[in-house]
C-alpha positions as CSV (number, residue, x, y, z in Angstrom):
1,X,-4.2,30.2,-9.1
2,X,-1.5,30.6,-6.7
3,X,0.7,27.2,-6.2
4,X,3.4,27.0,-3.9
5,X,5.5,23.9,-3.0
6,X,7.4,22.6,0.0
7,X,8.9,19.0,1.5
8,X,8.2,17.7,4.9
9,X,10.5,15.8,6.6
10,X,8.4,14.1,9.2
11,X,4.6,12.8,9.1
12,X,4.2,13.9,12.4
13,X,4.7,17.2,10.7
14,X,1.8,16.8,8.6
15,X,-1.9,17.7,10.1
16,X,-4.0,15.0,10.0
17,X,-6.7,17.0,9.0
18,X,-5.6,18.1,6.3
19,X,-3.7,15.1,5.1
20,X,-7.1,13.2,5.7
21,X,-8.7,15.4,3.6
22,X,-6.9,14.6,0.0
23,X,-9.1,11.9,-1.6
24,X,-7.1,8.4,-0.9
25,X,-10.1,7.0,-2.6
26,X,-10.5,4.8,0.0
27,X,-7.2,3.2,1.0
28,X,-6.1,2.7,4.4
29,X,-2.9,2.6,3.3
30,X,-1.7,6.4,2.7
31,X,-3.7,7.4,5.5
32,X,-2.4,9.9,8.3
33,X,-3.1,7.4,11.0
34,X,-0.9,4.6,9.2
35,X,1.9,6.5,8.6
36,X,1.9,8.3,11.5
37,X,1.9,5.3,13.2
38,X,4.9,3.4,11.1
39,X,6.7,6.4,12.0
40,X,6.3,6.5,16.0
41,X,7.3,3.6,16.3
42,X,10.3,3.5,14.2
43,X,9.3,1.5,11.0
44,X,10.4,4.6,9.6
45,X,12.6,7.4,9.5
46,X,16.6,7.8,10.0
47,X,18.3,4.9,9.8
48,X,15.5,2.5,8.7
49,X,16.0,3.3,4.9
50,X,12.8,4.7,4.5
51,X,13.1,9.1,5.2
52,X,10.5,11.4,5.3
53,X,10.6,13.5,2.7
54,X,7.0,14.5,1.5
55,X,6.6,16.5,-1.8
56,X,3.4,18.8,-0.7
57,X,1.9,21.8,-2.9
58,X,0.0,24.4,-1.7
59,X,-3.0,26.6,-2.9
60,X,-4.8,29.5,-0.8
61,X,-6.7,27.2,1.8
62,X,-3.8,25.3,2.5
63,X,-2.9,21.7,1.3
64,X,-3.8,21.0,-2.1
65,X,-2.0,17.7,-3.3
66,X,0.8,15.5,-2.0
67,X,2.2,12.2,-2.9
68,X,3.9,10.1,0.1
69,X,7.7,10.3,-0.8
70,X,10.6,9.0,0.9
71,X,14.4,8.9,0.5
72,X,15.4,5.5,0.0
73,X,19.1,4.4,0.6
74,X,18.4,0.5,-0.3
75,X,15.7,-0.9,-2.0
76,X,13.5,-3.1,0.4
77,X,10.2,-3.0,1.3
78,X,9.3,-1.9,-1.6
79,X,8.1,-5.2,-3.8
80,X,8.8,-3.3,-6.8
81,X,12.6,-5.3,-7.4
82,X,15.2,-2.5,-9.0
83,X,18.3,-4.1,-7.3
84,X,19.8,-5.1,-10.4
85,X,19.5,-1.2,-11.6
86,X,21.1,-0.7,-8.4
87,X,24.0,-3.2,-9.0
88,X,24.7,-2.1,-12.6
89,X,24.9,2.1,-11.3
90,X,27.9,0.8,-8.8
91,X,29.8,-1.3,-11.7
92,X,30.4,2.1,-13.5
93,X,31.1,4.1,-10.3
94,X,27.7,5.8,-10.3
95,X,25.4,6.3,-7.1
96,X,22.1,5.0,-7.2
97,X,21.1,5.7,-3.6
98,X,19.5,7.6,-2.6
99,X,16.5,7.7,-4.7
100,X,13.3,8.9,-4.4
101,X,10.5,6.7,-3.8
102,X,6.5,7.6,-3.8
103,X,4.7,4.3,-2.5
104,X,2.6,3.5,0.4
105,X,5.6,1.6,2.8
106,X,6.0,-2.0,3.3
107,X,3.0,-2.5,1.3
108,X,2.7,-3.6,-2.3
109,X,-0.9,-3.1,-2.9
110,X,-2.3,-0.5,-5.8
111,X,-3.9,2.9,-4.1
112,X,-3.6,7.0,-5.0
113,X,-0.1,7.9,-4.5
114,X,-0.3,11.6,-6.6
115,X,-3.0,12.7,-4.2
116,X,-5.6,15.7,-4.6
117,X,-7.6,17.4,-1.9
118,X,-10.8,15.9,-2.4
119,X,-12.6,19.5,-3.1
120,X,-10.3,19.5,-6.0
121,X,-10.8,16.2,-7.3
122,X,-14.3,16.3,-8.2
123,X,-13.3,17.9,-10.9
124,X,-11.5,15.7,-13.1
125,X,-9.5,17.9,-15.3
126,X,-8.3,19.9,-11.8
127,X,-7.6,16.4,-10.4
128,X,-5.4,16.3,-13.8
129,X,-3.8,19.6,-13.3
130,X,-3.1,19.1,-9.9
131,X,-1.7,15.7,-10.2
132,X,0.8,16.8,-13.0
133,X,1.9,19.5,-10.8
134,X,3.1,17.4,-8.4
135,X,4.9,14.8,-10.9
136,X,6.8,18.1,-12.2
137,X,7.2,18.8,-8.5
138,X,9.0,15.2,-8.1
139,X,11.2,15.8,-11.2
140,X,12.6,18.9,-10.1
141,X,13.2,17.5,-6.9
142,X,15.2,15.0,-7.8
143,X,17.2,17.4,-10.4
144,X,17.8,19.7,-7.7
145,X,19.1,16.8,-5.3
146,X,20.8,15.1,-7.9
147,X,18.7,11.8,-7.3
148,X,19.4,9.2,-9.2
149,X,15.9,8.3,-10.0
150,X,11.9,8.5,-8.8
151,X,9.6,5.9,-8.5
152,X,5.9,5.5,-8.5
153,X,4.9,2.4,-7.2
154,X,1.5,0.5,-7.0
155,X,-0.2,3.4,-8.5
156,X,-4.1,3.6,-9.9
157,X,-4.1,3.9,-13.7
158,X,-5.4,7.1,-14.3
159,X,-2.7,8.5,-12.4
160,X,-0.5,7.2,-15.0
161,X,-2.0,9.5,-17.5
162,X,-0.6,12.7,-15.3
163,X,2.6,11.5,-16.1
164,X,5.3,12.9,-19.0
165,X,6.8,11.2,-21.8
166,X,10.2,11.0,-18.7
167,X,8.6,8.3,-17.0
168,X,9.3,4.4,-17.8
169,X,6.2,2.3,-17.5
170,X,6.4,-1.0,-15.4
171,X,4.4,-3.7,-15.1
172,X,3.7,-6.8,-12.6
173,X,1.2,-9.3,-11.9
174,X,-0.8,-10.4,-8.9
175,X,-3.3,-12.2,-8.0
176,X,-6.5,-10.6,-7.4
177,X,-11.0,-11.7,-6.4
178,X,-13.4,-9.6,-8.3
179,X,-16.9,-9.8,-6.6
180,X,-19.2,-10.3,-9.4
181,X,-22.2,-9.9,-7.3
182,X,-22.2,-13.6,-5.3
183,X,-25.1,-13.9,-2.8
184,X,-22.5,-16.3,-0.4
185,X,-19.6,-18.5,-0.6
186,X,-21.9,-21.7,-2.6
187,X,-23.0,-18.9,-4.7
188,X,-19.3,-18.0,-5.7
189,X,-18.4,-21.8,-5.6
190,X,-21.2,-22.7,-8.3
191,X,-18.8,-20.9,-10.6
192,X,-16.4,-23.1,-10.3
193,X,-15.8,-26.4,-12.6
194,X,-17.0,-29.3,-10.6
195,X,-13.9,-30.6,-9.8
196,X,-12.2,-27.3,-8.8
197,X,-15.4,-26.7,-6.7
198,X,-15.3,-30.5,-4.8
199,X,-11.7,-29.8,-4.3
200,X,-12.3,-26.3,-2.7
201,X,-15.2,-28.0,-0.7
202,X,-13.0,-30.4,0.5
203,X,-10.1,-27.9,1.7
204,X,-12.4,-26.1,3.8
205,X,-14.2,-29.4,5.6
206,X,-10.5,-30.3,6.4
207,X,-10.0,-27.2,8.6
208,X,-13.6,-27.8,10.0
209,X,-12.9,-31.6,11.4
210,X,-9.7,-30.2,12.6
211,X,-11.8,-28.5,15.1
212,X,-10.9,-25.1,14.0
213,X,-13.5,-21.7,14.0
214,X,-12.8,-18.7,13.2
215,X,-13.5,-15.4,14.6
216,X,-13.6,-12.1,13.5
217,X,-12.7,-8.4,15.4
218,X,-11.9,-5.1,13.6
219,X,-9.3,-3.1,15.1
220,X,-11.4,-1.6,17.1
221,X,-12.9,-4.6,18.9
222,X,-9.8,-6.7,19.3
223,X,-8.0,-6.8,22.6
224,X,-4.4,-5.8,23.1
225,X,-3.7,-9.7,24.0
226,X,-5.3,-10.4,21.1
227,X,-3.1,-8.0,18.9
228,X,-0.1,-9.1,20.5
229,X,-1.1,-12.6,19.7
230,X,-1.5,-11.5,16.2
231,X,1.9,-9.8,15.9
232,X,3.9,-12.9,17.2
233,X,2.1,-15.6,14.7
234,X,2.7,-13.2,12.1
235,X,6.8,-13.0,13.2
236,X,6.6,-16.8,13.0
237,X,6.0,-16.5,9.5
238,X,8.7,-14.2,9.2
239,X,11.2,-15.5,11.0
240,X,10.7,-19.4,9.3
241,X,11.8,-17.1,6.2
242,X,14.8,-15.8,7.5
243,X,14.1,-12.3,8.5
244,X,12.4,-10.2,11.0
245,X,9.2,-8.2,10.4
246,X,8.7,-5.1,8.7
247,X,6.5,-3.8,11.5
248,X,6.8,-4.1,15.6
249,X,4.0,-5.2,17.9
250,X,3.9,-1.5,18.8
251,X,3.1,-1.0,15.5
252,X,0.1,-3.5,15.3
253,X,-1.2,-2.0,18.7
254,X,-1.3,1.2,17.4
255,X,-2.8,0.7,14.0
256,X,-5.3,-1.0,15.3
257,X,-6.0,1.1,18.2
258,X,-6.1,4.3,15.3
259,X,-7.4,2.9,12.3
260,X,-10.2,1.0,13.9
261,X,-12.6,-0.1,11.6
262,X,-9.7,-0.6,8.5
263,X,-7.8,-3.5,10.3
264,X,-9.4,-6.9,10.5
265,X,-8.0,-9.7,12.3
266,X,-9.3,-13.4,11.5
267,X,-8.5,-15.4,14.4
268,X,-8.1,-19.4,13.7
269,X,-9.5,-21.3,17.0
270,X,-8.9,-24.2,18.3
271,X,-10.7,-25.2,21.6
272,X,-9.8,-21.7,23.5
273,X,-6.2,-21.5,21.2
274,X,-5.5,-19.5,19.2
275,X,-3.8,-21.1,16.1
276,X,-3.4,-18.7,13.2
277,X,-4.4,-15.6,12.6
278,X,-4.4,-13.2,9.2
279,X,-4.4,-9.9,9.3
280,X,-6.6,-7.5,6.4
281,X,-6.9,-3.7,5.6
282,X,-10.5,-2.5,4.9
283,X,-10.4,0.0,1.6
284,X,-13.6,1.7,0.4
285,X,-14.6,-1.1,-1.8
286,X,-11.2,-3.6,-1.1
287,X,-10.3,-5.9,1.3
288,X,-6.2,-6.3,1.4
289,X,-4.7,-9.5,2.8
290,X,-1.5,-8.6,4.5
291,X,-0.1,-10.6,6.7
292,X,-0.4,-13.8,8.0
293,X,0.9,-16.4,11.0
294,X,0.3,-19.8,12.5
295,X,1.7,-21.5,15.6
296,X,1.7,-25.2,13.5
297,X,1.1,-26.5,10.5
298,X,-2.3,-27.3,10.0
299,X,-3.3,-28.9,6.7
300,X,-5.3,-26.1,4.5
301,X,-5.5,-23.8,7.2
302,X,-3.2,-21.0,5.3
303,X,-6.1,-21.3,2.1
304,X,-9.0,-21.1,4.5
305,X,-7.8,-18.4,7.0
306,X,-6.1,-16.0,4.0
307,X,-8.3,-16.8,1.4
308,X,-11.4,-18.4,1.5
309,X,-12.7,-16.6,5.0
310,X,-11.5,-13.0,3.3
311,X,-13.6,-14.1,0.3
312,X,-16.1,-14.4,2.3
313,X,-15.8,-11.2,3.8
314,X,-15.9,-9.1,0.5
315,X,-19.4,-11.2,0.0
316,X,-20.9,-10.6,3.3
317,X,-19.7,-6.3,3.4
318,X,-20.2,-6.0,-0.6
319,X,-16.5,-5.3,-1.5
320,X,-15.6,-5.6,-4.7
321,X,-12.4,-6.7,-5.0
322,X,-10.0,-9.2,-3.1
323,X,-5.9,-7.9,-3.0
324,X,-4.2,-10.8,-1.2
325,X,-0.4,-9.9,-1.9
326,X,2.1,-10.8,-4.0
327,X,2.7,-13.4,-5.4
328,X,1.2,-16.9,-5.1
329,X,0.2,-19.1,-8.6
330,X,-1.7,-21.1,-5.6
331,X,-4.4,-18.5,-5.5
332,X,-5.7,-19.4,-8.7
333,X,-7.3,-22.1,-8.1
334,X,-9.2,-20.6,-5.2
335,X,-10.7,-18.0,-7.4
336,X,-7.6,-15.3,-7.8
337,X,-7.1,-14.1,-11.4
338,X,-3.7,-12.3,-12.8
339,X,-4.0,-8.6,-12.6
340,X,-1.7,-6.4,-13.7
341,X,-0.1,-3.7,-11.3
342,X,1.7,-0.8,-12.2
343,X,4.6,1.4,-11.5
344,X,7.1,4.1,-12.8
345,X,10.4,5.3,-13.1
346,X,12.1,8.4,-13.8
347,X,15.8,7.9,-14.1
348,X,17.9,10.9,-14.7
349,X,21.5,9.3,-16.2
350,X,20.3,9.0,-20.2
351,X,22.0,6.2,-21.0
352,X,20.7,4.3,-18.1
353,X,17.4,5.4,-19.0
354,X,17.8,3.5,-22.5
355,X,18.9,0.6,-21.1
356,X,16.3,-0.1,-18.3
357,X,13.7,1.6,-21.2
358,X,14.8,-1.5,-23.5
359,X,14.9,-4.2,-20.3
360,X,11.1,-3.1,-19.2
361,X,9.9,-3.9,-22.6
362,X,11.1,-7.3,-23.1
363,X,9.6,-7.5,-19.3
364,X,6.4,-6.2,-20.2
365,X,6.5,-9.0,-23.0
366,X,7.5,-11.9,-20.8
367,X,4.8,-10.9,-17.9
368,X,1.7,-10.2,-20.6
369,X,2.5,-13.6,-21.4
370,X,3.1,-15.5,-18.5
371,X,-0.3,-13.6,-16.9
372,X,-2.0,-15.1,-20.2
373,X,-0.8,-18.3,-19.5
374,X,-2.0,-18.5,-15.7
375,X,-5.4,-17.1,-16.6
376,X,-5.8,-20.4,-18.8
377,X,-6.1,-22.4,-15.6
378,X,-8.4,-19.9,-13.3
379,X,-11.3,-22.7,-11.8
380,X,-14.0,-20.9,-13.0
381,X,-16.5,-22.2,-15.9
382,X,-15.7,-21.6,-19.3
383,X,-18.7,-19.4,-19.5
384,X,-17.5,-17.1,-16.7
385,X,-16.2,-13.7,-18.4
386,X,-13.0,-12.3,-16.5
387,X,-12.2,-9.2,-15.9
């Protein structure tokens, strides 16, 4: 078999075709149409700290495997936190940035990042092959740039068995739902301990007497007012934090307008108002919460808006599992257990490597316990196996 490799500098570069056609195994988030559209409209590219640079390899019908890489000259947007490493390269005169960075941008939720065209993966020990290929591809990419580092973020764990003996393993935790089969929302809730249950009960009445209903409309359904609506709640959030959004209301217009059926807004109504709004990303058998906005504070309405109406959702389509974001011990008592995410790191400078190698186990240590700590006070009944 003939493999040949080559790096792409722009996703507009890429056809969408045959990006489309590695196996994302159902996330929205690596998709042609996302990145494409994070890229027209400036969320990436020069100057924004995330540049194009796409490892791709090549067999004799074209496109083979990929993994969505980009030059990184600071470390935001990311939500895997290296800044220290960063920090401690420029104490001893060493460059850190830039690095290389294989993640799905601005977005901190586990999906394929070593991807296979889907003719391939069917087999699993070419999907193997293929995706060890392109991790060898990313090593001697960054040798022959003299990067600093790679990094794998947010990837599925069998992609972590592709991986050499180079790589450091990471670990985090989030908080995640796991559809165990619930007819509706009472039928999830009779899980619960009676006094977690009355408690969730009682959040969601408090939305309902404030008057507030909720509507639903895929990206394919909402209107542009209701987009841009959507966008500025969202910047509210933001802003109230100190910083401006990741993504422009260009941006929203356009993934929804493209990705149709994988965006989902839930609109918070009051009288003809529209009061909060949270924005999701439909995966083959996920729903991801992303973002979020209100134009007050409303007591409860973040729970029932982010949480309790995605829940919901998952019931009513069938999905099977619930990503929310990071962070947020608060989910727990809504139903959100401690999961474990993933990520890895290649750094080239040995001694560095050692040191970060001897930090990320006393990490791993300190985040296996604290998610075994959290997972003592989930709401379900003792009875309830978790995941």
């Amino acid at each position: 078999m003939t493999r040949s490799a080559s790096v792409v500098e722009r996703v507009a570069a890429l056809s969408a075709a045959d990006w489309n056609a590695l196996d994302h195994e159902g996330s929205p988030f690596t998709r042609h149409e996302f990145l494409a559209a994070l890229e027209s409209t400036g969320c990436i590219g020069e100057n924004t700290g995330w540049r194009p640079w796409i490892v791709t390899l090549h067999d004799e019908r074209g496109l083979a495997a990929a993994a969505p890489t980009w030059l990184k000259d600071d470390s935001y947007g990311e939500f895997v936190f290296d800044f220290a490493w960063a920090q401690a390269y420029a104490r001893h005169g060493l460059r850190y940035y830039p690095k290389l960075v294989c993640a799905a941008p601005f977005t901190p939720a586990t999906g394929p990042r070593l991807l296979v065209r889907a003719d391939l993966a069917k087999d699993p020990a070419e999907r193997l092959s293929w995706r060890r290929a392109l991790q060898q591809e990313l090593l001697a990419a960054a040798e022959r740039e003299s990067l600093s580092s790679v990094h794998l973020l947010f990837p599925t764990e069998p992609e972590l068995e592709a991986l050499g003996p180079e790589w450091l393993s990471r670990i985090d935790c989030q908080f995640h739902w796991h559809n165990r089969g619930y007819n509706n929302f009472e039928d999830f809730l009779a899980t619960f301990t009676a006094e977690k249950r009355k408690k969730a009960k009682r959040e969601r009445r408090r939305v309902a007497e404030s008057g507030i209903r909720f509507e639903s409309r895929l990206g394919s359904e909402a209107s542009l007012n209701e987009i841009l609506i959507a966008w500025q709640l969202h910047r509210t959030t933001f802003l109230h934090r100190g910083n401006e959004p990741y993504l422009g209301p260009e941006t929203f217009v356009q993934i929804a307008q493209t990705m149709g059926d994988a965006v989902l807004f839930k609109f918070a109504r009051q009288g003809e108002e529209i009061v909060a709004v949270a924005v999701f990303f439909i995966g083959r058998d996920t729903l991801y919460g992303r973002y979020w906005g209100s134009a007050e504070e409303y007591h409860s309405l973040h729970f029932e808006t982010c949480y309790h109406q995605g829940i919901e959702f998952c019931i009513e389509r069938g999905l099977a599992r619930f990503e929310p974001g990071t962070q947020g011990e608060h989910k727990v008592s809504r139903g959100f257990v401690p999961t474990r995410t993933h990520s890895a790191h290649f750094v080239a400078e040995p001694r560095f490597r050692t040191a970060i190698a001897d930090y990320l186990e006393r990490e791993r240590e300190a985040i296996d316990r604290y998610a075994e700590g959290i997972a003592e006070h989930v709401p379900y009944k003792q009875s309830l196996a978790l995941p």
